[in-house]
Structure formats: C-alpha cells, structure tokens
C-alpha positions as CSV (number, residue, x, y, z in Angstrom):
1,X,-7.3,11.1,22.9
2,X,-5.1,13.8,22.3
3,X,-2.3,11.7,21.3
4,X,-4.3,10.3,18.4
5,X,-4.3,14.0,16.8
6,X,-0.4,13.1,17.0
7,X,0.1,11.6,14.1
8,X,3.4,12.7,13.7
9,X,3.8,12.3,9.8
10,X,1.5,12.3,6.7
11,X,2.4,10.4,3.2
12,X,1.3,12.1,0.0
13,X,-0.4,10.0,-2.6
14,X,-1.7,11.4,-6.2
15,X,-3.8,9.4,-8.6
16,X,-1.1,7.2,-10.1
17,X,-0.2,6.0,-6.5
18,X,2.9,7.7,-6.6
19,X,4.0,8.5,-2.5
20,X,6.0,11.3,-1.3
21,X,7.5,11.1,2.1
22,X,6.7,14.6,4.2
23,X,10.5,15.3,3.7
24,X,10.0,15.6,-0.2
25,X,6.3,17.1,-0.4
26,X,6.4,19.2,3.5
27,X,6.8,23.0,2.8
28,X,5.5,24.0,5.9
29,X,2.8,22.5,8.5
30,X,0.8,24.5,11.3
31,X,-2.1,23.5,13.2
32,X,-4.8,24.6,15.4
33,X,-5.2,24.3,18.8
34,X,-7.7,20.8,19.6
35,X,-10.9,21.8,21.0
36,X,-13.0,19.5,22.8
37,X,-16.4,19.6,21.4
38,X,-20.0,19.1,23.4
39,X,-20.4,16.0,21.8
40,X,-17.3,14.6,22.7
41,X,-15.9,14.7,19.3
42,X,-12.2,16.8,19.1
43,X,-11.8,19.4,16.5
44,X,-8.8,21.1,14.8
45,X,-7.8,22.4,11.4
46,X,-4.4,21.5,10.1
47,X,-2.8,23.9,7.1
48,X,-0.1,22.2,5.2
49,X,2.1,23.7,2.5
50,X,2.6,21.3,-0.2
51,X,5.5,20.7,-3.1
52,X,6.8,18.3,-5.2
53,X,3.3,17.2,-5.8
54,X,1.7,16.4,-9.7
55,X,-0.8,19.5,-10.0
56,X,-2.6,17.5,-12.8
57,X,-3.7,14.8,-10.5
58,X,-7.3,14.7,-10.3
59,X,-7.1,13.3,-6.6
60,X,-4.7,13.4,-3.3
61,X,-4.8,11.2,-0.7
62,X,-3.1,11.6,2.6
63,X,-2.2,8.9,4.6
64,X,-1.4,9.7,8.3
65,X,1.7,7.7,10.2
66,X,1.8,7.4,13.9
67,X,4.9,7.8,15.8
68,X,5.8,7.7,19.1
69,X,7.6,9.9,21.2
70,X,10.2,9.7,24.0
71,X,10.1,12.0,27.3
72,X,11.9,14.6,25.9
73,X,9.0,15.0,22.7
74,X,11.7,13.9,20.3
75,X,10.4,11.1,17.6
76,X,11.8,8.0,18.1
77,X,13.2,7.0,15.0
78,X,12.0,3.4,13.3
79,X,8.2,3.9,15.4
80,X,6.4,4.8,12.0
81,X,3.1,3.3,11.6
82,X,1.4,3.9,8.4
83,X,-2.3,4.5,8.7
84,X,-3.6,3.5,5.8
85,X,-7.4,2.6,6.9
86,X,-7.6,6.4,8.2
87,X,-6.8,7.8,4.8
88,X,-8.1,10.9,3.2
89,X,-8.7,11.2,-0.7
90,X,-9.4,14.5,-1.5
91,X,-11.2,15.2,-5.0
92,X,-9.3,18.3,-6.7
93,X,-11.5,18.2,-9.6
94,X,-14.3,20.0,-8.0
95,X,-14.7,23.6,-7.6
C-alpha cells in the first residue's frame, strides 16, 4: 500500500488544459509522514509550492504519475505512468 502514496510525479493542469511538467510548475514539495488509520484507510498531507501556473484559472487539476524505482531509490527513467483516472480538480473560485 505504501508504494501507491509513491507517486513519484504530479502534472499541473488549469482550465484551458494547458499541462506543466513538475520540472516547470515544482517550487518545492514536502510531505507528511503516512499514518495508517483504524479503518484501514492511509492518511498524509502533501504541501507543494507551485509556479509557472495561470493565477486566473478558475480550476487546477493534478494528475499523479507513477514511477518506479530501482534498489538504490533512484527513478528509473522512461517508467512514467500518467494517472489520469485518479485526478484531482480543485475549484479556486471558492472562498
């Protein structure tokens, strides 16, 4: 289960559909430590530090990719999987 928190990568998407690659929207990414919950369910919080991205767009989606990852924890390069059925749109109209 815990690798499925590893997604490894996120694409940015505003509300014209326009996608950013972490490299060009990625300021800076931390994240909690997973904690199992009594239900079963696994909960973290993940803060990301965004640029490049059109402030006037009234949405955001983000769009996890999957990687995978050799012994060493290193990504293996050309293992992206694009997510897109587990995508979150976020409304930034509301207050």
């Amino acid at each position: 289960m815990m690798e499925l928190l590893r997604w490894g990568d996120y694409i940015l998407e505003d509300a014209s559909g326009r996608r950013l690659t972490s490299d060009e929207w990625l300021r800076s990414n931390g994240c909690s430590v997973p904690e199992q919950k009594e239900d079963g369910s696994i909960a973290f919080s993940q803060d990301l530090e965004i640029k490049g991205f059109d402030a006037s767009s009234p949405t955001m989606t983000l769009i996890p990719v999957r990687v995978s990852w050799d012994a060493d924890g290193s990504k293996i390069p050309g293992s992206e999987e694009v997510l897109e059925d587990c995508a979150v749109t976020i409304d930034l109209t509301r207050e």
